[in-house]
N, C-alpha and C positions, 0 to 999 in steps of 0.2 A: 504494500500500500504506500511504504513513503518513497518506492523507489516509482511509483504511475504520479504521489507530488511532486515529485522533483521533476519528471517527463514537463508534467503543466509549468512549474517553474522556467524552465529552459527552454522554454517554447519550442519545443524539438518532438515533431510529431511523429516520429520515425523510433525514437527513445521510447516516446509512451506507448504507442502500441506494439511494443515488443512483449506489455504487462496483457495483453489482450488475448482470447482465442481466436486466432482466423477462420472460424469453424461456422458452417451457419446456426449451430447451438448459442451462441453468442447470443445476446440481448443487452440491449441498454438504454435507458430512458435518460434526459436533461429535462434541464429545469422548464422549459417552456414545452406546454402542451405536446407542441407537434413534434417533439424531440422524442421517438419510439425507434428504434433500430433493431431489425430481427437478421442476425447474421453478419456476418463481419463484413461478403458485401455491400450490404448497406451502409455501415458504418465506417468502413475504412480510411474516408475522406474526411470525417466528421473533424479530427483535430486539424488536418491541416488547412482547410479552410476557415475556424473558428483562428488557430496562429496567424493566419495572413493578416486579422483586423486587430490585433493586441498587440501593443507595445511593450507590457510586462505582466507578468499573471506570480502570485507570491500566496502559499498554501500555508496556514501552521495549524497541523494535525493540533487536538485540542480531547479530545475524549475515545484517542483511534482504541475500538478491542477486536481480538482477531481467535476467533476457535478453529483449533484444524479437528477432524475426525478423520482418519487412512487420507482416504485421497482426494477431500474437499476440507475446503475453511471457508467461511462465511466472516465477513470486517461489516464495523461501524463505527463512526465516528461524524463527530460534530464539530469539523472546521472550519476556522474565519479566513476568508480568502479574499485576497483585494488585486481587481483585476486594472488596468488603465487602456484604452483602445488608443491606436493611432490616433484619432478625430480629437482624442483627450478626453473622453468619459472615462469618469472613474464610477470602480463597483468595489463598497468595502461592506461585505456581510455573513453572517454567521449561515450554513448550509448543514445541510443531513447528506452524508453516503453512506448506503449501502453494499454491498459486494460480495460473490460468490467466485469462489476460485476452486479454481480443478487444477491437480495435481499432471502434470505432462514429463514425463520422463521425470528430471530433478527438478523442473521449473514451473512454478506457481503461476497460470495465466487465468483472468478473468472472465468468467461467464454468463456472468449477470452483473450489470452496474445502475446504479440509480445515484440522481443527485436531485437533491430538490431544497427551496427552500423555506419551506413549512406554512401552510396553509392560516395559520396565526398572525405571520409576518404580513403576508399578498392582504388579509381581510384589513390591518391597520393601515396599509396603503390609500385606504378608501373612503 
């Protein structure tokens, strides 16, 4: 998990989805509705078109827990992430991930990911 923050960190989308399955068992949701991806096809492109509009992206894991059972772990964590776009929008707030990882030979790659940030927060917006 701190080595896919560090991928967002370094805007290096080629790093972070090495944490990923290229498999079309893959699934992963973002924070905005329409963000649903089934299959690594679909998603493969997702970072490095979100890297082309960001200037700098800064993760601090904050509550990461992580269980393995044989040959799956499941992570959660709750952290603040402060994003800046080329344009110069800035984005500094507290998120929920989720994650499921499968075990691949020696290397832990992700099967399911979610990020969201909590339906409490979007209704104060309002």
């Amino acid at each position: 998990m701190l080595g896919i923050y560090k991928g967002f960190e370094a805007l290096d989308a080629e790093k972070l989805d090495t944490n990923f399955s290229h498999s079309p068992d893959l699934i992963a949701f973002g924070t905005d509705w329409d963000e649903k991806f089934v299959g690594w096809d679909q998603y493969k492109d997702v970072h490095t078109i979100q890297f082309s509009a960001l200037k700098s992206f800064r993760f601090e894991a904050r509550e990461l827990d992580v269980k393995i059972n044989d040959e799956t772990a499941w992570a959660s964590d709750r952290p603040h992430w402060e994003i800046e776009t080329k344009t110069g929008e800035r984005v500094s707030e507290d998120v929920r991930i989720t994650a499921v990882l499968k075990k691949f030979g020696s290397d832990w790659r992700v099967i399911q990911w979610h990020v969201s940030v909590g339906l409490g927060k979007r209704l104060h917006e309002y």
